[in-house]
CHARMM internal coordinates of N, CA and C (Angstrom, degrees):
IC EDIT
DIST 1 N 1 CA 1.4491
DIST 1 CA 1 C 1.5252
ANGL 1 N 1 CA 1 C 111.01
DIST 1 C 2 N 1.4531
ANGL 1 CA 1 C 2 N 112.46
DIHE 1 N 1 CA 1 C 2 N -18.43
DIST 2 N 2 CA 1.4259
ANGL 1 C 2 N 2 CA 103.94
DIHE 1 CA 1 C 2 N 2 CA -155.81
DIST 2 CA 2 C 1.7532
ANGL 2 N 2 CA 2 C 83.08
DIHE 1 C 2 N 2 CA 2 C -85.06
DIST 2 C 3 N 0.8529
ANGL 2 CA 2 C 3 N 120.72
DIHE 2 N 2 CA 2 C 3 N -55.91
DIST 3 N 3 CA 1.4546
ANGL 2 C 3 N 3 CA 136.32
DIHE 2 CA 2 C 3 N 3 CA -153.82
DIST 3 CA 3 C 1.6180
ANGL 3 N 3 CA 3 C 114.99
DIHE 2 C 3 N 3 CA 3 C -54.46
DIST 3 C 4 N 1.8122
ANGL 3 CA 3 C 4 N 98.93
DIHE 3 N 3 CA 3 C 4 N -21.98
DIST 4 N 4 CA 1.6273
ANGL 3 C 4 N 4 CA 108.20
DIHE 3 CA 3 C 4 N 4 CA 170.41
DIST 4 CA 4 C 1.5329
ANGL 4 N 4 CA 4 C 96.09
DIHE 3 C 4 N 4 CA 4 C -91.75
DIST 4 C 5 N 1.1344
ANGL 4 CA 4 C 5 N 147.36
DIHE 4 N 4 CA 4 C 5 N -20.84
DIST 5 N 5 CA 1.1510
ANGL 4 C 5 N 5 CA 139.17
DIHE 4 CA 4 C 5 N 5 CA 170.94
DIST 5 CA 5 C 1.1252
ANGL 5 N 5 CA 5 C 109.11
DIHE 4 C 5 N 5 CA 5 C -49.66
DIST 5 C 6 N 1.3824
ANGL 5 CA 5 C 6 N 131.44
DIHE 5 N 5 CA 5 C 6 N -76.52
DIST 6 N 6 CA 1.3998
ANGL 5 C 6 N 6 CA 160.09
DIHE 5 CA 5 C 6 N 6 CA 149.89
DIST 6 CA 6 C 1.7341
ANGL 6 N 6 CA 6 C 113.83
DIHE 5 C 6 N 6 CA 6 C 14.13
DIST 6 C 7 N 1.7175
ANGL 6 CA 6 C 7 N 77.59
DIHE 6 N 6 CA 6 C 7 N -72.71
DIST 7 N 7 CA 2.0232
ANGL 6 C 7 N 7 CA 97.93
DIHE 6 CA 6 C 7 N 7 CA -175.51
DIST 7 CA 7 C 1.5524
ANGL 7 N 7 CA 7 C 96.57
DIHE 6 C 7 N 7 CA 7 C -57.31
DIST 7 C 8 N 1.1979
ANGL 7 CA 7 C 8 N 108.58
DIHE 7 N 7 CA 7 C 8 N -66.54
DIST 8 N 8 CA 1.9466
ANGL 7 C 8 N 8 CA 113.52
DIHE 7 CA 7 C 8 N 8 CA -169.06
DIST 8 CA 8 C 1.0578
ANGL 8 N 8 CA 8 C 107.92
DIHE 7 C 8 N 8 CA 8 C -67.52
DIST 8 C 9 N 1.5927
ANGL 8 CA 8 C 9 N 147.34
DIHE 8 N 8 CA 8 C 9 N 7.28
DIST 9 N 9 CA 1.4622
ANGL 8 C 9 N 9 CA 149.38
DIHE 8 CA 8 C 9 N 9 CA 110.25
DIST 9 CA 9 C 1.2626
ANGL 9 N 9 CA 9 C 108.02
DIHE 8 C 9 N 9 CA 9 C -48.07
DIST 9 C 10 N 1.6549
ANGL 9 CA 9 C 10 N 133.72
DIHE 9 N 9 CA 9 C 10 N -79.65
DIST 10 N 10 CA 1.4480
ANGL 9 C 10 N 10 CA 120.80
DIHE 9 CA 9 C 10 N 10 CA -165.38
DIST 10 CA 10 C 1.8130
ANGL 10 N 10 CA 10 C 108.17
DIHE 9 C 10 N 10 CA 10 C -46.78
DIST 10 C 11 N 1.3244
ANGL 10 CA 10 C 11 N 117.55
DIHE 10 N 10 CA 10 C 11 N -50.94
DIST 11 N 11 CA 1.4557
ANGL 10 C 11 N 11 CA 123.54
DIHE 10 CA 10 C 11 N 11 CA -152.97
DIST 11 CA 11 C 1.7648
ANGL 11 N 11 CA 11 C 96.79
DIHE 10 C 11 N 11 CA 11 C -85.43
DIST 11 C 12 N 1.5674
ANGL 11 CA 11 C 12 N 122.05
DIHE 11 N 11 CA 11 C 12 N -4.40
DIST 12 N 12 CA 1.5513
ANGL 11 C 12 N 12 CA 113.79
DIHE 11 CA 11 C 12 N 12 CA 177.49
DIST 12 CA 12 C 0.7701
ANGL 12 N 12 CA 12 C 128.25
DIHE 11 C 12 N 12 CA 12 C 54.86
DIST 12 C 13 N 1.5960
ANGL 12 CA 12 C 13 N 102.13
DIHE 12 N 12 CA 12 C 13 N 49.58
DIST 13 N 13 CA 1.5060
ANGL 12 C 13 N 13 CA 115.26
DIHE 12 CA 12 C 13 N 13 CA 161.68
DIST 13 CA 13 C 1.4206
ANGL 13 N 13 CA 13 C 111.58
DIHE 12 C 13 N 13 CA 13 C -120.43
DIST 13 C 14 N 1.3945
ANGL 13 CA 13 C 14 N 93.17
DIHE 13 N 13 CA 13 C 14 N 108.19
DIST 14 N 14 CA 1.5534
ANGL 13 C 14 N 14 CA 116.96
DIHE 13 CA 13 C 14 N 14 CA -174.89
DIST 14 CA 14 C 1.3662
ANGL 14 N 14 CA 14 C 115.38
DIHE 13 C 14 N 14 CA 14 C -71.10
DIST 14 C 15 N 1.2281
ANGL 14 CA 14 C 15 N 146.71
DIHE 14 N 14 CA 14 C 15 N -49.09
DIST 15 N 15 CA 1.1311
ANGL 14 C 15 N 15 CA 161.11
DIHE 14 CA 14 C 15 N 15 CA 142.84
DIST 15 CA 15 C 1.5525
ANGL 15 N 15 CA 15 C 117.21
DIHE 14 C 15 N 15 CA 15 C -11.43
DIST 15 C 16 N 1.2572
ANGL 15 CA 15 C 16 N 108.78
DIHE 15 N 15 CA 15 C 16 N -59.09
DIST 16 N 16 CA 1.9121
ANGL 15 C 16 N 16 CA 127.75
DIHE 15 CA 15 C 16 N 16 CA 177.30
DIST 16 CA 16 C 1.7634
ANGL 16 N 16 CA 16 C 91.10
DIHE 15 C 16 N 16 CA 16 C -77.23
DIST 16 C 17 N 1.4372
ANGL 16 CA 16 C 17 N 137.65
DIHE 16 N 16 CA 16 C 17 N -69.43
DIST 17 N 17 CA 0.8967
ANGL 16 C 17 N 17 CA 118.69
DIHE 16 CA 16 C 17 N 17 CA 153.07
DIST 17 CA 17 C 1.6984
ANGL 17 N 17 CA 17 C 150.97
DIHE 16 C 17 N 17 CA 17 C 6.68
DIST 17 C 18 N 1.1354
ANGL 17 CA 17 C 18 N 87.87
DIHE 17 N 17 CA 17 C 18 N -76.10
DIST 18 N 18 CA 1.5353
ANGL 17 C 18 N 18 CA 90.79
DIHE 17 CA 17 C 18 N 18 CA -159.78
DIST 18 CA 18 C 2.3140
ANGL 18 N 18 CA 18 C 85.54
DIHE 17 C 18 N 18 CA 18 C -75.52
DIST 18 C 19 N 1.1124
ANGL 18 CA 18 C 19 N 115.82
DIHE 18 N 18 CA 18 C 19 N -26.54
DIST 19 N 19 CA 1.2400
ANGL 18 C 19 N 19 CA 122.64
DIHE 18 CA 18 C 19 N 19 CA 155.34
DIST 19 CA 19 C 1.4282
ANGL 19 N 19 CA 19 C 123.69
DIHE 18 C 19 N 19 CA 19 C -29.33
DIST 19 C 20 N 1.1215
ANGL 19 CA 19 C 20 N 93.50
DIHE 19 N 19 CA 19 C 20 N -102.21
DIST 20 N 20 CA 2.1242
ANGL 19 C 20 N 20 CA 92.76
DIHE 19 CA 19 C 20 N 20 CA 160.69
DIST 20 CA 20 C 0.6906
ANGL 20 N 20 CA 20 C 136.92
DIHE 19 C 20 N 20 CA 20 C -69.10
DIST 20 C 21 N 1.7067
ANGL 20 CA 20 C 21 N 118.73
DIHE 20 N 20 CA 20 C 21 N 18.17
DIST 21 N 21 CA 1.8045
ANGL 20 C 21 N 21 CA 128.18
DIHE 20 CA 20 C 21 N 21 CA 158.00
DIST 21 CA 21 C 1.5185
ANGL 21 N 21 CA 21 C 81.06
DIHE 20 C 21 N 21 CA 21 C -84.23
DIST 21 C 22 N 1.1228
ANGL 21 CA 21 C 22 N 128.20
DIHE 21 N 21 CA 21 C 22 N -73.49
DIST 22 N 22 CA 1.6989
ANGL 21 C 22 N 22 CA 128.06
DIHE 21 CA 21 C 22 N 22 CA -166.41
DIST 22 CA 22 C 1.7180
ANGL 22 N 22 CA 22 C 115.95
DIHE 21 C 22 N 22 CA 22 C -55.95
DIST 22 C 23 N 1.1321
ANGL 22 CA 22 C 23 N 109.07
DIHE 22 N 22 CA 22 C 23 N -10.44
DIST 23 N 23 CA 1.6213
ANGL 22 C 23 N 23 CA 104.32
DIHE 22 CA 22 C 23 N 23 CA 169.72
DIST 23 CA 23 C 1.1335
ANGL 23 N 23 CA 23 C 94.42
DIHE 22 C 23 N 23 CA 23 C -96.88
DIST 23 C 24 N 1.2817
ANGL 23 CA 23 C 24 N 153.42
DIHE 23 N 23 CA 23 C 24 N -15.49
DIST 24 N 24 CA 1.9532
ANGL 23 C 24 N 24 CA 155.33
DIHE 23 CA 23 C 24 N 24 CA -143.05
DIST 24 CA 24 C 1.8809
ANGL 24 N 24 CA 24 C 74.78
DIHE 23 C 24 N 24 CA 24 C -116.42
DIST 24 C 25 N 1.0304
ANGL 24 CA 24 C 25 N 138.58
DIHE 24 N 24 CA 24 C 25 N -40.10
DIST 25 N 25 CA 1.5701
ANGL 24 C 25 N 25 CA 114.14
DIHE 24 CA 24 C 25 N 25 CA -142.35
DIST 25 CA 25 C 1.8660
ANGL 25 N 25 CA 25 C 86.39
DIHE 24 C 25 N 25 CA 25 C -109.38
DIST 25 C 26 N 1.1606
ANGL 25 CA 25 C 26 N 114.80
DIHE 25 N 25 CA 25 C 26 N -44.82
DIST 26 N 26 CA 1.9662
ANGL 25 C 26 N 26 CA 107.07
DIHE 25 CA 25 C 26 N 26 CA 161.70
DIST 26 CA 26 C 1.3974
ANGL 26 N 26 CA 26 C 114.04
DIHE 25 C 26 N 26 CA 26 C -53.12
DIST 26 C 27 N 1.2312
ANGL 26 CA 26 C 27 N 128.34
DIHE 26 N 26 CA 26 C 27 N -48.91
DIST 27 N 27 CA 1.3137
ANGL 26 C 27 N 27 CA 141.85
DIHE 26 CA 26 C 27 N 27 CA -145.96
DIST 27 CA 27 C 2.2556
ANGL 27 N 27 CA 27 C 90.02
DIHE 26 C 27 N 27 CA 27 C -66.49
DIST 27 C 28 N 2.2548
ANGL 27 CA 27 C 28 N 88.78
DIHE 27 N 27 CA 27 C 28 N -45.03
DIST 28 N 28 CA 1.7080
ANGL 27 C 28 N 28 CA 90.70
DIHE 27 CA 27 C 28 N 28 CA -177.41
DIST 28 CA 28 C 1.4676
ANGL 28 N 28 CA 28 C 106.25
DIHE 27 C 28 N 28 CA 28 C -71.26
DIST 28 C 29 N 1.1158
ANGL 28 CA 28 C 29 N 126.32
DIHE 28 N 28 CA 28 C 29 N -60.93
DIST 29 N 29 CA 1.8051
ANGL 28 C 29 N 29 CA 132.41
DIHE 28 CA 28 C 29 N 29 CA 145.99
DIST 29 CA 29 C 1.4381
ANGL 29 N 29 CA 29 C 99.65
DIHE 28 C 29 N 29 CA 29 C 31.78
DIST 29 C 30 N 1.7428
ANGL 29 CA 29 C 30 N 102.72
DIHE 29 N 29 CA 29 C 30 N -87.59
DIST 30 N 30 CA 1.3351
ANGL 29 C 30 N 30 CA 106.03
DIHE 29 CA 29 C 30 N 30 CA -177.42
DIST 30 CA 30 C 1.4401
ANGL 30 N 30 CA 30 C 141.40
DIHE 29 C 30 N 30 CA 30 C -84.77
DIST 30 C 31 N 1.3723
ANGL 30 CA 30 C 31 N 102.58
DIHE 30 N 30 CA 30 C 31 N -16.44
DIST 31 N 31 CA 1.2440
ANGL 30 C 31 N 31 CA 115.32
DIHE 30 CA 30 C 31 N 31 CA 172.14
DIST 31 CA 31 C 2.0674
ANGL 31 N 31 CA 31 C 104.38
DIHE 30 C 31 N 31 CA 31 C -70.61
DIST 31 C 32 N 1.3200
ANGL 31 CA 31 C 32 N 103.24
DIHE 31 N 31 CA 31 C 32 N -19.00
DIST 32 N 32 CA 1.6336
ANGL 31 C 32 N 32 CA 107.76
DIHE 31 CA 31 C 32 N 32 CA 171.65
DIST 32 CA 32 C 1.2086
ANGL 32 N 32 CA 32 C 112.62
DIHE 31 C 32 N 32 CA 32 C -41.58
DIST 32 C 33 N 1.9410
ANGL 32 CA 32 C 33 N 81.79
DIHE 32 N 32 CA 32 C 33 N -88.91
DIST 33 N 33 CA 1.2372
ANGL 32 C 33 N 33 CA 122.63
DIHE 32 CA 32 C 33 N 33 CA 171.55
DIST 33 CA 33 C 1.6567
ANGL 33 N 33 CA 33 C 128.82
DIHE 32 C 33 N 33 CA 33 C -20.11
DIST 33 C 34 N 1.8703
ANGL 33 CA 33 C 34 N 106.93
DIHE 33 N 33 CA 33 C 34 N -60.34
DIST 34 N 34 CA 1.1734
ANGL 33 C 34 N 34 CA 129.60
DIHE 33 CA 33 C 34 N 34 CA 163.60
DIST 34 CA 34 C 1.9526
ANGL 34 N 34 CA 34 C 108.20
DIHE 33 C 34 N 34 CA 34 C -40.30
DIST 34 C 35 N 0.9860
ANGL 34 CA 34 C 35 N 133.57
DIHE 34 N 34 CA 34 C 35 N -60.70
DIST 35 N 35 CA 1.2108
ANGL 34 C 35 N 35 CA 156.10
DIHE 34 CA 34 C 35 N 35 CA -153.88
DIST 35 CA 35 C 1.5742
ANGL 35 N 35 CA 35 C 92.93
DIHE 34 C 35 N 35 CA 35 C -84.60
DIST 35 C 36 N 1.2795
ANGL 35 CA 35 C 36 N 129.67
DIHE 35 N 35 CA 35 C 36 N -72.50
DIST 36 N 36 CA 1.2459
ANGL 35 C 36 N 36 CA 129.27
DIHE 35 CA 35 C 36 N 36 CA 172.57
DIST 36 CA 36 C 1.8117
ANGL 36 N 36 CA 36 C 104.73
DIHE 35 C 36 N 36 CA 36 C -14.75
DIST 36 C 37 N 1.7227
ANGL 36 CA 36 C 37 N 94.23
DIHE 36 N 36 CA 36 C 37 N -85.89
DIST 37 N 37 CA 1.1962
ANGL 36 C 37 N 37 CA 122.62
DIHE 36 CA 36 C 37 N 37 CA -163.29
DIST 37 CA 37 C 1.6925
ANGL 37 N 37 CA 37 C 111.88
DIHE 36 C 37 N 37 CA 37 C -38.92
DIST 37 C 38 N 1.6253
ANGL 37 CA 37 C 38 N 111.56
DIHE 37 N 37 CA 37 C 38 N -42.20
DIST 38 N 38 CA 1.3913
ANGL 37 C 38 N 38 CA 111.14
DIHE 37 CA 37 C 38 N 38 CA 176.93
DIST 38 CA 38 C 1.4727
ANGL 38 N 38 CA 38 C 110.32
DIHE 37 C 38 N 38 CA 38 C -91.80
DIST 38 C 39 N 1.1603
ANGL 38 CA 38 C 39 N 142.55
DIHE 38 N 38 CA 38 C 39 N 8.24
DIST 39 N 39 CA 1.2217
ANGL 38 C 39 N 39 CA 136.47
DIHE 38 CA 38 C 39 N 39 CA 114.98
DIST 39 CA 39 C 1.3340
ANGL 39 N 39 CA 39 C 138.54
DIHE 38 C 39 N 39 CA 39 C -41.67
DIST 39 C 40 N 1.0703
ANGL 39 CA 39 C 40 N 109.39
DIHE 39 N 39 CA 39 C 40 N -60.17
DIST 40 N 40 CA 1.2966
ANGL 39 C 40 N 40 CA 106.44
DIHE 39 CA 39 C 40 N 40 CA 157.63
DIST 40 CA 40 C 1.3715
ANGL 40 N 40 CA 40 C 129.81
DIHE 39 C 40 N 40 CA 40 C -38.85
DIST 40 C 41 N 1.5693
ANGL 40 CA 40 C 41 N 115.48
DIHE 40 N 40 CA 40 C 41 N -53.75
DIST 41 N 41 CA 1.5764
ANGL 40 C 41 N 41 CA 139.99
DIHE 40 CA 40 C 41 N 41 CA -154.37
DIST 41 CA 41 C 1.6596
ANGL 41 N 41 CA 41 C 85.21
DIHE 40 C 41 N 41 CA 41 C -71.09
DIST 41 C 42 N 1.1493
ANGL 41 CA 41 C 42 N 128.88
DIHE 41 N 41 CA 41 C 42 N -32.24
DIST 42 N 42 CA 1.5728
ANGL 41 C 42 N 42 CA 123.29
DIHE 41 CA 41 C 42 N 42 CA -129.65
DIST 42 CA 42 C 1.8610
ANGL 42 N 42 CA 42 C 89.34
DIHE 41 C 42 N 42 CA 42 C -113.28
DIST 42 C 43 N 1.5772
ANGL 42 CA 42 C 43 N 113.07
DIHE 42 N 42 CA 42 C 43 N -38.03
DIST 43 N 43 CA 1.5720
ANGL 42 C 43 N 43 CA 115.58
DIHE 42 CA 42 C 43 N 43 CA 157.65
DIST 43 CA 43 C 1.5049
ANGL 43 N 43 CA 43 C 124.47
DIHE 42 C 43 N 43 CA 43 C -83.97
DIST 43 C 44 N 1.2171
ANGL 43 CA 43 C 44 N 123.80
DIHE 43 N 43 CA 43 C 44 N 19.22
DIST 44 N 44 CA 1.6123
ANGL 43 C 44 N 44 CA 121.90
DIHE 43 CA 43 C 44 N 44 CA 152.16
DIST 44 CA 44 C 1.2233
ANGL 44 N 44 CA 44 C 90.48
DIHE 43 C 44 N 44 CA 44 C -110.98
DIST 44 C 45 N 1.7221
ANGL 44 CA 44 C 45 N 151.25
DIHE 44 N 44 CA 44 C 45 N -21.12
DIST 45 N 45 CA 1.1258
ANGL 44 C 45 N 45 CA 131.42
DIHE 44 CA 44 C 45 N 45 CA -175.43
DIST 45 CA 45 C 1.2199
ANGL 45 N 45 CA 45 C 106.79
DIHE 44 C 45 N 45 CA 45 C -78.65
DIST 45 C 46 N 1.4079
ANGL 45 CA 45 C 46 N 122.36
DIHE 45 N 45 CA 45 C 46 N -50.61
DIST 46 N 46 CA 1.9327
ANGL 45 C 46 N 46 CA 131.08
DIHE 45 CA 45 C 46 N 46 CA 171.12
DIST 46 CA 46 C 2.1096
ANGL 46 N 46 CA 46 C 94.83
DIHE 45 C 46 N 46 CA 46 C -48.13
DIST 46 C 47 N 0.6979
ANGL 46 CA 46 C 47 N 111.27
DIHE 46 N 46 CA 46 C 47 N -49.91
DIST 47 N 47 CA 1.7112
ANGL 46 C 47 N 47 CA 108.43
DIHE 46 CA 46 C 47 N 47 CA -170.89
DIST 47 CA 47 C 1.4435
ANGL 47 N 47 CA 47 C 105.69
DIHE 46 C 47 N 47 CA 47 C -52.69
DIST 47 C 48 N 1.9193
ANGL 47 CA 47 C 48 N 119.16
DIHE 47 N 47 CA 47 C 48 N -53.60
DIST 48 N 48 CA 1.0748
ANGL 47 C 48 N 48 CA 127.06
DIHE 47 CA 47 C 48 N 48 CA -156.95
DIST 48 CA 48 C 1.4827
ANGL 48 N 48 CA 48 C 90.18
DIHE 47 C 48 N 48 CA 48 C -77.26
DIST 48 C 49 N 1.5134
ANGL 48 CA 48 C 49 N 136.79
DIHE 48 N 48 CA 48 C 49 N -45.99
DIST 49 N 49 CA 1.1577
ANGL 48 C 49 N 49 CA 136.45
DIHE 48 CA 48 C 49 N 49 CA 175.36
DIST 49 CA 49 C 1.5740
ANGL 49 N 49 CA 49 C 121.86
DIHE 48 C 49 N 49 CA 49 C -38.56
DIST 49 C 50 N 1.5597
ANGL 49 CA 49 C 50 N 98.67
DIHE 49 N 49 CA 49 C 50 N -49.16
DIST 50 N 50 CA 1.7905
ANGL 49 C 50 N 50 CA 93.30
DIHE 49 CA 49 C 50 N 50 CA -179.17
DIST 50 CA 50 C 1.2983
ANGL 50 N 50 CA 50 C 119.99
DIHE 49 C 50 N 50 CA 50 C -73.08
DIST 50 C 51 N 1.2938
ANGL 50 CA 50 C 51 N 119.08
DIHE 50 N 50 CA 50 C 51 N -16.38
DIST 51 N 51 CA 1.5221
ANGL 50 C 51 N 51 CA 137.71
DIHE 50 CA 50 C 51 N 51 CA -144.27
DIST 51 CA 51 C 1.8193
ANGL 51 N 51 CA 51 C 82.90
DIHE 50 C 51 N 51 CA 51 C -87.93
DIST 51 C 52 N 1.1570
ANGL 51 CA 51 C 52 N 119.11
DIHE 51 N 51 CA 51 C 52 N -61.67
DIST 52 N 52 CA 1.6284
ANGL 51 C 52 N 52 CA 121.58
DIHE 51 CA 51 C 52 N 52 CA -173.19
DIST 52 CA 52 C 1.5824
ANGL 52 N 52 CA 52 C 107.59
DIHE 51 C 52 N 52 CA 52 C -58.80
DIST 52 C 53 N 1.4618
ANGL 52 CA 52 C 53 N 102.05
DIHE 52 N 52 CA 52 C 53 N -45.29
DIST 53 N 53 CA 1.7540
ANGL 52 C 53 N 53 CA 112.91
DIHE 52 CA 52 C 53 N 53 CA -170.99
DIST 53 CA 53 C 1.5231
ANGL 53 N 53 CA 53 C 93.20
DIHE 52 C 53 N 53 CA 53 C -48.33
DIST 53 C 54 N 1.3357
ANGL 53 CA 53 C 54 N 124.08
DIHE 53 N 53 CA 53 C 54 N -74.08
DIST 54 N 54 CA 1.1387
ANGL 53 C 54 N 54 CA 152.73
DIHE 53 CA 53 C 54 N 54 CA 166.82
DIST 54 CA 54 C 1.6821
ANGL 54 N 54 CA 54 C 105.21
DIHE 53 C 54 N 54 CA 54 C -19.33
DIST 54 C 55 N 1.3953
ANGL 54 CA 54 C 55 N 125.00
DIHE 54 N 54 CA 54 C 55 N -61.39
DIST 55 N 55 CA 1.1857
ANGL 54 C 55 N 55 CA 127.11
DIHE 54 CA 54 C 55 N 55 CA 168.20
DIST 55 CA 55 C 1.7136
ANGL 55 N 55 CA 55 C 121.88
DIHE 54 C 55 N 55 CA 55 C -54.05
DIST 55 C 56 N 1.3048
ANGL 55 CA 55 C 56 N 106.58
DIHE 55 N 55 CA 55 C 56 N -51.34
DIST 56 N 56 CA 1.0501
ANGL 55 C 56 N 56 CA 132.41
DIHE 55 CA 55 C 56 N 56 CA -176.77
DIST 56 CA 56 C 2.0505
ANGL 56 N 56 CA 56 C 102.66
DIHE 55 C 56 N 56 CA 56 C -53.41
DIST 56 C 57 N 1.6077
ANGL 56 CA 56 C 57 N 103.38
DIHE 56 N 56 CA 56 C 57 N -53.73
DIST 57 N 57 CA 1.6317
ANGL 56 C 57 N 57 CA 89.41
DIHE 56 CA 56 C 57 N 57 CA -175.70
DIST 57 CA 57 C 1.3741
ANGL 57 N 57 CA 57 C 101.07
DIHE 56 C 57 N 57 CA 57 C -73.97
DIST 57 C 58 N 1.3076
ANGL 57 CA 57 C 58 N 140.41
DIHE 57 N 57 CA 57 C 58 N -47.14
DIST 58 N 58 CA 1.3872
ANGL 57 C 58 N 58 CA 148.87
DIHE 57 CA 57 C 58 N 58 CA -164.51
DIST 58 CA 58 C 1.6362
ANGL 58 N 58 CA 58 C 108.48
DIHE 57 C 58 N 58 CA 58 C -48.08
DIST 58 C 59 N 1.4976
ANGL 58 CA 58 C 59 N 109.55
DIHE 58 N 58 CA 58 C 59 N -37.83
DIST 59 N 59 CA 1.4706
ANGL 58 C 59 N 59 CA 116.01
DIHE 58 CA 58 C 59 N 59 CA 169.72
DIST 59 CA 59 C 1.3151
ANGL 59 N 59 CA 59 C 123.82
DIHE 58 C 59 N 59 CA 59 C -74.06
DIST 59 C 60 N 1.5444
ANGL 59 CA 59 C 60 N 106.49
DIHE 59 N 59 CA 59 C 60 N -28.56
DIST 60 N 60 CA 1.4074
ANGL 59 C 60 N 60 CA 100.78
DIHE 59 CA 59 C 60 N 60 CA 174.29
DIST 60 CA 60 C 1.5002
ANGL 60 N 60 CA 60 C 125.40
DIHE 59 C 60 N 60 CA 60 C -88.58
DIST 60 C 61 N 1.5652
ANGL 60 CA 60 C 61 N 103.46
DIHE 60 N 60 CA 60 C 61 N -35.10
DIST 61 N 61 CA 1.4583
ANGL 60 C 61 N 61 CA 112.49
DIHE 60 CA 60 C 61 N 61 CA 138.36
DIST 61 CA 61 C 1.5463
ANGL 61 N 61 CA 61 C 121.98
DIHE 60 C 61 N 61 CA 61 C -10.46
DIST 61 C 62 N 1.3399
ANGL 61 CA 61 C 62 N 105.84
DIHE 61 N 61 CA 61 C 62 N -106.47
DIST 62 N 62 CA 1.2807
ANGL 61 C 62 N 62 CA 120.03
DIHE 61 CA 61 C 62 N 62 CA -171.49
DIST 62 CA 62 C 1.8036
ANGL 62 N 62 CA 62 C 108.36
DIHE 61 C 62 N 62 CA 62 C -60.35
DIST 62 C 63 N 1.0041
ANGL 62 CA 62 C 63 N 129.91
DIHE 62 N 62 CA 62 C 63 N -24.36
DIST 63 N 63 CA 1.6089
ANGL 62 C 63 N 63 CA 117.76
DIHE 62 CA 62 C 63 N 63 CA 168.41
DIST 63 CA 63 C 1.3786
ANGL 63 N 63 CA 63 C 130.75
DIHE 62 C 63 N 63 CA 63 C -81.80
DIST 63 C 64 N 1.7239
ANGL 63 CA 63 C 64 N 99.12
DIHE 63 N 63 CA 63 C 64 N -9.70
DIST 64 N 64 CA 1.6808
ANGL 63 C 64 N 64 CA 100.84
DIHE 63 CA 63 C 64 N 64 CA 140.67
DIST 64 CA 64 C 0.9611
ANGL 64 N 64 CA 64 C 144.13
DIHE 63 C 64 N 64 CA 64 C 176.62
DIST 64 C 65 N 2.0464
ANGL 64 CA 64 C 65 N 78.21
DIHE 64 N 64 CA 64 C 65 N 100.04
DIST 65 N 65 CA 1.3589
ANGL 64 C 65 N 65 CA 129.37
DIHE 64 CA 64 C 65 N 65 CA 157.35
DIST 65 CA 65 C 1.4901
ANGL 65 N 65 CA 65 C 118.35
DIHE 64 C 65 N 65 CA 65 C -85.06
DIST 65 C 66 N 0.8785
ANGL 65 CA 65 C 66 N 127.86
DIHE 65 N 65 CA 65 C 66 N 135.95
DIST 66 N 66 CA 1.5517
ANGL 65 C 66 N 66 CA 153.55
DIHE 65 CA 65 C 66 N 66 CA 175.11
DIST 66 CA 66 C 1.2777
ANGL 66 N 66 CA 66 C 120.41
DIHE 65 C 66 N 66 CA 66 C -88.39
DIST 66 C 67 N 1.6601
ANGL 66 CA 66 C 67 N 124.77
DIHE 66 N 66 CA 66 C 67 N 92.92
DIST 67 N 67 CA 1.1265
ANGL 66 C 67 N 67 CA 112.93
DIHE 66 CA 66 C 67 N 67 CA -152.27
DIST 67 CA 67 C 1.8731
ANGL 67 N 67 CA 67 C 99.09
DIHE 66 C 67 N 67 CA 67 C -124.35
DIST 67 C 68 N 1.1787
ANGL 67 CA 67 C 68 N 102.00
DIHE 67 N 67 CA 67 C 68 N 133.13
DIST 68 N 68 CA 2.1063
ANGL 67 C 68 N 68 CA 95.99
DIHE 67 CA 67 C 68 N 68 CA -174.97
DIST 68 CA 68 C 1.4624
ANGL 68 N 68 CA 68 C 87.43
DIHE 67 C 68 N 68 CA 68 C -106.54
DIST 68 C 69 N 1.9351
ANGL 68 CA 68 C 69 N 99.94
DIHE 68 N 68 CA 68 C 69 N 136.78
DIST 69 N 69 CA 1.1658
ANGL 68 C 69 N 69 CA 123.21
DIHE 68 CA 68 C 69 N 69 CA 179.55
DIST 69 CA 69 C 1.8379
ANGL 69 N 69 CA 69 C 99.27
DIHE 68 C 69 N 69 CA 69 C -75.86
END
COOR INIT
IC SEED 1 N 1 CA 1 C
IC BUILD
């Protein structure tokens, strides 16, 4: 993509241009966006993951423990 940007800059064609500047600047848009989003997705999934792990030893933990009144 970059490289048709480039040519239709050197050769001044504004028209084709300003085209694949605007497909180059959506194209980053989503590839952002995209990247954002599974970041995100992937640190509430690691969060929700420890949170049970975490539950999970604490229960087994404490249910057996042996405790004298």
């Amino acid at each position: 993509m970059q490289g048709h940007l480039f040519k239709a800059a050197f050769l001044k064609r504004v028209p084709l241009f300003m085209r694949n500047l605007t497909e180059n600047l959506a194209l980053c848009l989503a590839a952002s966006t995209i990247e954002a989003t599974s970041k995100h997705f992937l640190a509430r999934l690691e969060q929700q993951w420890q949170r049970r792990l975490t539950e999970r030893i604490h229960v087994n933990y404490f249910d057996n423990m042996v405790s004298y009144p």
